[in-house]
N, C-alpha and C positions, 0 to 999 in steps of 0.2 A: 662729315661726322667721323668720331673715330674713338676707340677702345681706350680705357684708362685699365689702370690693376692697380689695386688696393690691398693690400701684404699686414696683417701682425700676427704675433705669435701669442697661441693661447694653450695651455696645457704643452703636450707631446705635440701640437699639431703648427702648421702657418697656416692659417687661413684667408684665403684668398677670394676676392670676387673680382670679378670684371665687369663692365658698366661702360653704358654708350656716355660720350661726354656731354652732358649739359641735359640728359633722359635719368625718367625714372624706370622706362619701362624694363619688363623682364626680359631679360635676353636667352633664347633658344638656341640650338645648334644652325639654324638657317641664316637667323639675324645675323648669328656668329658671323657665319663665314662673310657673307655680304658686306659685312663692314671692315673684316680683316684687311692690312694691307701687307705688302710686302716685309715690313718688317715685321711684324706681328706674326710672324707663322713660324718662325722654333717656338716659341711662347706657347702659342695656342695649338699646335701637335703636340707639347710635352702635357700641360693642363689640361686638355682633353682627353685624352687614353687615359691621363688617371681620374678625369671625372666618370667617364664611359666606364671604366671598370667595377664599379659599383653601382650602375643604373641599372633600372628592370626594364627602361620603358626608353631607348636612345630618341624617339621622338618626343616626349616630356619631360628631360632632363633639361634644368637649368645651369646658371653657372654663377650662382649668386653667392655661394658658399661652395668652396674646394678644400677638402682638409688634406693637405698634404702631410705628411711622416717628417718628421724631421730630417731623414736620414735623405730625401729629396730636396729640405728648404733649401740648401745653398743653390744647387742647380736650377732650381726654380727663380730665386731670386736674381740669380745671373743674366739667365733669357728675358725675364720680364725686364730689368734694368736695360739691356740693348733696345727696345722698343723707344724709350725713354719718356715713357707713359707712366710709371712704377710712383705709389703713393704706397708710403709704409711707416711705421710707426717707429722712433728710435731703438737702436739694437740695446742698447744699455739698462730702457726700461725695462722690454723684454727679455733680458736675462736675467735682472731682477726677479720677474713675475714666475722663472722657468726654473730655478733654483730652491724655492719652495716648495719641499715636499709636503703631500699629502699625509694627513694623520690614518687615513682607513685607505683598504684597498678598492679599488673599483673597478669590477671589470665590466667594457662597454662592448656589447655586442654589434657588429656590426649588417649582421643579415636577420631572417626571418627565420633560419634552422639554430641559432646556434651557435656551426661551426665554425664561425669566422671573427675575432676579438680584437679589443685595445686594451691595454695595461693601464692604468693612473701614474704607473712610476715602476722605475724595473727593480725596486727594492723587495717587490713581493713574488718577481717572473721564478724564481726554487717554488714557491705553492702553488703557483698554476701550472708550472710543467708538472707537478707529483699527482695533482690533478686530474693529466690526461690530457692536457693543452701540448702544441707544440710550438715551437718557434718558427714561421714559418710566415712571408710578405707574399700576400695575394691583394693586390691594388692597397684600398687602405687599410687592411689589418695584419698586423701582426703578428697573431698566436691565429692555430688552428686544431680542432678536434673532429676526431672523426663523428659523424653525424649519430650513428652508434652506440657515441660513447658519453653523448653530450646530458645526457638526462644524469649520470654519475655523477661528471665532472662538477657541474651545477649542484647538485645535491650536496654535495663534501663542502665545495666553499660556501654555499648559502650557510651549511651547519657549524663552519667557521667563521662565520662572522662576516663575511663578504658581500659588498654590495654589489649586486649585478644589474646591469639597464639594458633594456633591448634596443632593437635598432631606430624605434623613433625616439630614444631617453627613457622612454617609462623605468620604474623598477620593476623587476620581476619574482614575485612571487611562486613558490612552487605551487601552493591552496589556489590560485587565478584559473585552473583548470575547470570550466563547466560544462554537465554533460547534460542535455535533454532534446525531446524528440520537437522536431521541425515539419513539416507537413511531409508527415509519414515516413522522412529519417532521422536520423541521431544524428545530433546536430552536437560537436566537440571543441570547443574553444579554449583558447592558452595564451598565454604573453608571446611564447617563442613553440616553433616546431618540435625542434629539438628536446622537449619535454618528455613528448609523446614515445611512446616505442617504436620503433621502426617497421616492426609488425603490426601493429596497429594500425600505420599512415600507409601501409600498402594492402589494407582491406577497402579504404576512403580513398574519397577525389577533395581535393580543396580548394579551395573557393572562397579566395582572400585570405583571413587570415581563420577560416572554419573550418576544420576538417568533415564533413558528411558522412556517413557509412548507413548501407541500405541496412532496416531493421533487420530482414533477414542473416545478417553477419554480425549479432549482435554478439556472439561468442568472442570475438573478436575484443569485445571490450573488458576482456581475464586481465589485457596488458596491461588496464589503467588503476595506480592503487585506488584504492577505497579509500583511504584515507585523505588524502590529499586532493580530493577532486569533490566539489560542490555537483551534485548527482540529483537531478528531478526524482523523487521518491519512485514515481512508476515505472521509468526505466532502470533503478537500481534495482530495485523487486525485481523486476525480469531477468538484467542481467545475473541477479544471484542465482535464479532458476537453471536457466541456461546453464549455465556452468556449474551446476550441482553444489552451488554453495549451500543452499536452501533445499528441504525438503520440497516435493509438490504437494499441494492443498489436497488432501481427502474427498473424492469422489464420489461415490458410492451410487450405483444404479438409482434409475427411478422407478416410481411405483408400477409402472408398466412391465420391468421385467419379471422374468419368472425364470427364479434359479441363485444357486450361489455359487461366487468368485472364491477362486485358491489365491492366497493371496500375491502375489505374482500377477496373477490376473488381475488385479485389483490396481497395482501399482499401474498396467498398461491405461486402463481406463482410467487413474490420474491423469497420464502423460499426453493420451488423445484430451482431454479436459481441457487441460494446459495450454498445449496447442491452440483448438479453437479458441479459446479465452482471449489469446493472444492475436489470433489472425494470422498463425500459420498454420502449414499443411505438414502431413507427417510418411514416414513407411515404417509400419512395422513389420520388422522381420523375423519374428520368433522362430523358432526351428518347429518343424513341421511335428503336428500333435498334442501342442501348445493350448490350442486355442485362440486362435487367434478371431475367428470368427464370432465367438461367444462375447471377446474382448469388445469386437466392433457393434455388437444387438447393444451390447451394457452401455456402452456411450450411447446409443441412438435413444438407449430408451430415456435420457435426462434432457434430450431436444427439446424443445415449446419452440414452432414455428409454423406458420403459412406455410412455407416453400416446402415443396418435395424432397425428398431423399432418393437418390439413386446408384445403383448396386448393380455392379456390369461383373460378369464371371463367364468363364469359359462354360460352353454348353453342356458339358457333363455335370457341371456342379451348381448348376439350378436348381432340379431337385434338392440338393445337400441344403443349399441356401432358405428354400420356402420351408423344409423342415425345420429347420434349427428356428428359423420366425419363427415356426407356429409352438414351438416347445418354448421358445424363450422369450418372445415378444410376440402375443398372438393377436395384440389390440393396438398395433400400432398399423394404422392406415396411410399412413403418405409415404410409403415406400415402395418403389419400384423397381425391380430384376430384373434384369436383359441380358442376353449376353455378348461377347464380343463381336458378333457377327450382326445381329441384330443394330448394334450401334453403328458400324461399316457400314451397313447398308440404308440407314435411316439415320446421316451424319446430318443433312441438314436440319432434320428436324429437333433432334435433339441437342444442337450446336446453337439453336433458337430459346432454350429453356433453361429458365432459371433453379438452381438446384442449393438447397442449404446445406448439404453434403456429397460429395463425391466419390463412393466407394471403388475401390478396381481392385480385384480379387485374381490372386498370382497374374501378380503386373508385373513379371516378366513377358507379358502376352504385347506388352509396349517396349518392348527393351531394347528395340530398334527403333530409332528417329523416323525414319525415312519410309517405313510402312503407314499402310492408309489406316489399321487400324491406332496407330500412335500418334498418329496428323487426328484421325476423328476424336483422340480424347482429348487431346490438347484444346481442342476447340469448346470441352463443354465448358461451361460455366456454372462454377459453384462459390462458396463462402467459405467452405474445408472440404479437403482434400485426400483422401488415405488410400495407401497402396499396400496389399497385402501380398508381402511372396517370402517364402522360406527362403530360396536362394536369388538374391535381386541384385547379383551381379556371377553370373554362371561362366564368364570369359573374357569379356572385355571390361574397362572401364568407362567405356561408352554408354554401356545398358545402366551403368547407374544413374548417368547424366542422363540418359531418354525418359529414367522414372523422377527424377527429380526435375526435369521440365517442365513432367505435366503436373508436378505439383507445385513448384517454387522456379517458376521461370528464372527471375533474377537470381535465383543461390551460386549456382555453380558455372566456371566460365567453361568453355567448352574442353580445353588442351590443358586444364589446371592439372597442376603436379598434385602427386597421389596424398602428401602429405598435404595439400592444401586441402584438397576434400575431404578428406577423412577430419579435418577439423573443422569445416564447414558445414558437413553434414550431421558430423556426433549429435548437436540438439534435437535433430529431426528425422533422428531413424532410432528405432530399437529394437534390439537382438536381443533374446535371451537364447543359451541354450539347454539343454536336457541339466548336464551337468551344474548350472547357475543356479538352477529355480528346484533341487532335490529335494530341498530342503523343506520348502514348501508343497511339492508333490507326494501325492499317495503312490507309494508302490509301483500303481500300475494307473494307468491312462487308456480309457476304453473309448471308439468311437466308430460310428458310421460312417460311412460315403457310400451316398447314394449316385450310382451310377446306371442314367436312361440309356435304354438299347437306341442304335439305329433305326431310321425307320424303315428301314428293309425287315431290320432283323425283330422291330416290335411288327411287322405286319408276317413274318412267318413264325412270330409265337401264337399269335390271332388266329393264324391258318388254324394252328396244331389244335388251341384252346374249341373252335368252330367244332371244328372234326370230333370231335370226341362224344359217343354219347352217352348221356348219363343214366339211363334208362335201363336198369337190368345190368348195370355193370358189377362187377364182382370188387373185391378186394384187389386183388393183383390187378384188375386193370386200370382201377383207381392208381394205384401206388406206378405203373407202367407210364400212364398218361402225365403224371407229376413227373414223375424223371425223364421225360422227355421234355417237358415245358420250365426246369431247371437248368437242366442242360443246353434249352436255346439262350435261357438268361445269363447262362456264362458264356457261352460262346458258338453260336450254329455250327459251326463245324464239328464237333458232337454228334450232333443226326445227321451228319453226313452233308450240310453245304459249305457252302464256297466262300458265305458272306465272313468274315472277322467279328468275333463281338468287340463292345464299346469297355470291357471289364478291361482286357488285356490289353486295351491303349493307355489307359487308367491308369493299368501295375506300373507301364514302361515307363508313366510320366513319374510316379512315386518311387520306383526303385531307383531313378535313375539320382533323382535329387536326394533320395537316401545315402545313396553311395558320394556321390558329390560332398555330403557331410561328413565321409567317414565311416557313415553308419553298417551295423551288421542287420540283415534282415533274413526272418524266414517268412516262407508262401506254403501256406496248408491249403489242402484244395481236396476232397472227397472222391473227386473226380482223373483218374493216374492220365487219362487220354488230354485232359485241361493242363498238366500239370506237363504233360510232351508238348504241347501247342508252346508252352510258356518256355518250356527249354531251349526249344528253337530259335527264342525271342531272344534269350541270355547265354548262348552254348558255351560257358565259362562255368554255369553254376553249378553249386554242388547236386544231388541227385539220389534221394530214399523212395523206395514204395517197397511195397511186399517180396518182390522177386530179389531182393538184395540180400547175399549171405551174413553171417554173423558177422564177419572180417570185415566185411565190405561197409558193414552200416558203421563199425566202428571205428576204420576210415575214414571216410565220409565227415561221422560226429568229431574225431580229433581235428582235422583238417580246419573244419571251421571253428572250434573252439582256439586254436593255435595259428592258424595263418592269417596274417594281415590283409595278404591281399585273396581270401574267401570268404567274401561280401554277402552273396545272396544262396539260401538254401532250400531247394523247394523239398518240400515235404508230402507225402501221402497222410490225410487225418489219420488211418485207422491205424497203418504202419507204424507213422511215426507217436502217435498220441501219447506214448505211456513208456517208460523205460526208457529218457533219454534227456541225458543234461546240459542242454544248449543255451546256457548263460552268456557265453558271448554277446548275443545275438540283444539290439537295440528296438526293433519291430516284430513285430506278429502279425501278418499282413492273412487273415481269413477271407477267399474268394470265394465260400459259397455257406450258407448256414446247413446246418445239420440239427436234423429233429430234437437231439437231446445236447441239454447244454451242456450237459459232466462232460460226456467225446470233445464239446470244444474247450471249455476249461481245461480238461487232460494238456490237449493241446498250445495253450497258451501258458499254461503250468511249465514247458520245456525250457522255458526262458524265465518263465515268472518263478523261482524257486529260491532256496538257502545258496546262498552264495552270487547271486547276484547283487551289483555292485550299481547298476545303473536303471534309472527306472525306463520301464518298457512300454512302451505304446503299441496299443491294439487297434487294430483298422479289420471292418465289417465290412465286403465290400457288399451291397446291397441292391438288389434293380426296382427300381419305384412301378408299381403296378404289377407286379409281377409274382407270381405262386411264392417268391423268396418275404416278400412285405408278409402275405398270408399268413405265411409261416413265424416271424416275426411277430405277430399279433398273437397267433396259435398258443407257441411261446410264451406269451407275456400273462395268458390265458390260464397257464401252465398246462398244457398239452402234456399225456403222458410221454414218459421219453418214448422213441422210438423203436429202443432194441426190444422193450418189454411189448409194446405192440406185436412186433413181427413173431415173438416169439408164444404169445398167447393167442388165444381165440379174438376176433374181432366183433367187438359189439356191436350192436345197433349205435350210442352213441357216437364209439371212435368215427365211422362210416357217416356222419353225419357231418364230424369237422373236416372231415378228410374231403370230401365233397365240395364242401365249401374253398378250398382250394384252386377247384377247377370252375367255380359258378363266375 
């Protein structure tokens, strides 16, 4: 048996087949060789490196059709003639046929991107080079564009008139683009690659002639016009979301909450909406004072579900947590609190339970991969997701990727460049800050934190409470035994022990993220010995109480009205209360209540006054069970102020509430 070649010229091209003599069958590269003989092999080394150069697949490439370039036929024709196997079709007709030019242009693509072409006739090669094409023989094409560039080049000649065909002949449409979702990705189809943006095709993996991209990179599809692309309604809707082309649908609490949104807050509980709606997870990062908390009860309260809710927070702000329920959502029962430690230590059990929500409250407490407390969340199992932290990337760019694995495993690759993330993650975090949302803030922003003592330092306020008796006690010793059982609630070292209170771990975590933002803060405190404990914590800070001269306090006050880097300022109430204008200053951080409200108002007044530019948030620090709550109630009671107490006769009533303090 042995090799025939069969030669005519069609268009720009000779095309050529090879065929066993006296067979019809299809000949491969193996058959090839096998039957090649000695003559036959300049022939079939030249015809195969140019058929190979345009194969995807060298073990299912055929050789039934070879389209050689012209600018090869002679040399082609020469070696196959030495074989003297050569079937071809008269030269004379074929120049006939090759001398007729085309009335339109045609450009034939050659690959799956794009960049690789054929011309119909080089009468039109000035409009494709102005195009972006270049002259340039890579196997059998002629012109080439960079891949880049190819969605332009196409777009100019489609809108001149030009017919384009892709590499199996179809024509190509730019509208041929369709976009919709495939079992749980976005599924993107086009005649040619090269349509697409370049950006776009390195968010997806492809998969024939389909681009895929996980849902969660749906931002990603900003690159595909609207116009031009046939769009499953549901994932147009999303993608417009996503990329803020569209406002988010109006949310509004359910009937279960108790309370009203500023609006800002309102826009958050859209965008958590959104989210679940959707089937992703989110972090919101408001800047601390915000509310963020309040933002998270307002979604919870428009839930309808069987499954639980569960809400993990650092053990200080448990309290803060079952508060704010009971003020804001006091009838909602499937929700559970735990805190970080509790989940660490009770990983399996709770890595076994299904959850319709997944709250983690300053998840930065996961900001590290590789702790067991960031392995134990990873593991729960929920429906959505939400990570609440003021500052959720405090040093690396790792800790963003820790919090966004335990909410959207697939989003982020691990070593992604900053710009990829920051585009990645835009749908599925949001930041407000003080400055953003003014407009919709009041003035001033008031709130608690309740912060539980140790249980050292709750069993030596018990001791003090025990001891005390109430029988025959006088005024003074009433008022003696309260300042001694306040003073362990800020901090026992006070009455002289050894233990730290839980208030001044508290400040260090808030001052520090304060400052982290920028932020100027002052720390009032009643207490000048609480306010030295604190210094020692921060020995940079500024520094008023009583014993400071005229000079000195106005020092002091210029200093941090005027220097950048005089961040934190601790204050004596009584000292500092009145005569002093510290608008600088971003927080009000109060560590211990005081009988009468006007002394803290005074107080918060140093910052809250004419000429302040930025609104200021007030923090109450507060210990749950503790003569401070009493007090608190007392307060709300309207308890007469305090000074006028001390300074009047003490009635049978006052001595009644006052008592109550210590019961």
């Amino acid at each position: 048996m042995e090799l025939i070649y069969r030669a005519e010229f069609q268009g720009r091209f000779l095309l050529v087949s090879i065929e066993e003599r006296g067979s019809k069958r299809i000949l491969y590269l193996d058959a090839l060789k096998s039957l090649a003989k000695e003559v036959d092999k300049e022939a079939l080394k030249f015809l195969v490196k140019l058929q190979m150069c345009t194969a995807r697949d060298p073990e299912t490439v055929t050789f039934q059709r070879i389209e050689v370039p012209r600018r090869f036929a002679d040399e082609a024709l020469r070696l196959m003639e030495k074989t003297g196997r050569l079937i071809r079709k008269e030269v004379a007709q074929v120049a006939a046929v090759s001398e007729a030019e085309p009335k339109a242009p045609i450009l034939s693509l050659t690959d799956f991107t794009g960049s690789f072409a054929n011309l119909n006739h080089v009468k039109w090669e000035g409009d494709l080079l102005a195009a972006g094409y270049v002259r340039k023989t890579v196997g059998r094409s002629d012109y080439y564009c960079p891949t880049d560039k190819v969605k332009e080049a196409l777009e100019l000649l489609l809108a001149v008139g030009w017919q384009v065909e892709d590499a199996k002949g179809g024509a190509v449409h730019l509208s041929d683009t369709t976009v919709r979702e495939e079992k749980g990705r976005i599924a993107i189809r086009g005649p040619i690659r090269g349509l697409l943006d370049p950006k776009l095709q390195m968010e997806g993996v492809w998969e024939g002639d389909t681009l895929y991209v996980k849902k969660s990179r749906i931002s990603a599809l900003q690159w595909l016009s609207k116009e031009e692309v046939r769009w499953d309604e549901k994932i147009l809707e999303l993608s417009k979301a996503v990329n803020l082309q569209d406002p988010l649908p109006a949310s509004p609490p359910g009937e279960l909450f108790r309370g009203e949104l500023l609006p800002y807050q309102q826009k958050g509980v859209d965008w958590l909406c959104f989210l679940y709606k959707w089937g992703f997870s989110g972090l919101l990062a408001d800047e601390m004072g915000l509310g963020k908390t309040v933002q998270v009860l307002a979604f919870l309260s428009r839930l309808g579900t069987n499954l639980p809710v569960l809400i993990v927070a650092p053990t200080s702000l448990l309290f803060n947590w079952r508060a704010e329920m009971k003020r804001f959502l006091p009838h909602h029962g499937a929700i559970e609190i735990i805190s970080y430690t509790t989940l660490r230590l009770n990983e399996s059990y709770y890595s076994q339970m299904a959850y319709e929500a997944i709250i983690l409250d300053e998840s930065n407490a996961i900001k590290t991969a590789a702790t067991q407390t960031a392995q134990a969340a990873c593991k729960l199992q929920g429906k959505f997701k939400v990570c609440l932290s003021g500052t959720p990337m405090e040093n690396r760019p790792d800790e963003l990727w820790s919090q966004f694995h335990f909410l959207m495993p697939d989003l982020l690759e691990r070593n992604a460049l900053a710009e990829t993330v920051r585009r990645q993650v835009r749908p599925f975090l949001l930041r407000r800050k003080k400055e953003q949302v003014e407009i919709d803030l009041p003035e001033k922003v008031e709130q608690i934190t309740w912060v539980e003592m140790h249980p050292e330092q709750q069993a030596l306020y018990e001791a003090h409470q025990k001891g005390f008796r109430l029988e025959g006690a006088g005024s003074m010793q009433i008022l003696e035994a309260i300042l001694r059982l306040r003073q362990i609630a800020c901090d026992p070292r006070l009455v002289g022990s050894d233990l730290v209170g839980a208030k001044i771990e508290q400040l260090k975590i808030d001052v520090s993220e304060a400052m982290e933002e920028g932020r100027k803060i002052l720390v009032f405190s009643q207490f000048t010995s609480f306010l030295q404990l604190i210094r020692d914590a921060f020995p940079k800070a500024l520094y008023l109480d009583g014993t400071l001269s005229v000079e000195a306090r106005a020092e002091q006050v210029l200093r941090f009205q005027q220097d950048p880097n005089a961040s934190l300022f601790l204050l004596s109430m009584k000292a500092a209360g009145v005569g002093l204008n510290l608008t600088a200053a971003d927080y009000v951080l109060l560590l211990d209540p005081w009988w009468n409200e006007a002394v803290e108002r005074q107080a918060i007044d140093r910052a809250h006054r004419i000429g302040q530019k930025k609104t200021v948030i007030v923090k109450r620090y507060l210990t749950p069970g503790s003569v401070e709550e009493k007090m608190l109630q007392l307060k709300a009671e309207k308890l007469k102020a305090a000074d006028e107490l001390l300074d009047s006769a003490i009635d049978e009533w006052t001595c009644v509430q006052w008592l109550q303090l210590l019961s």
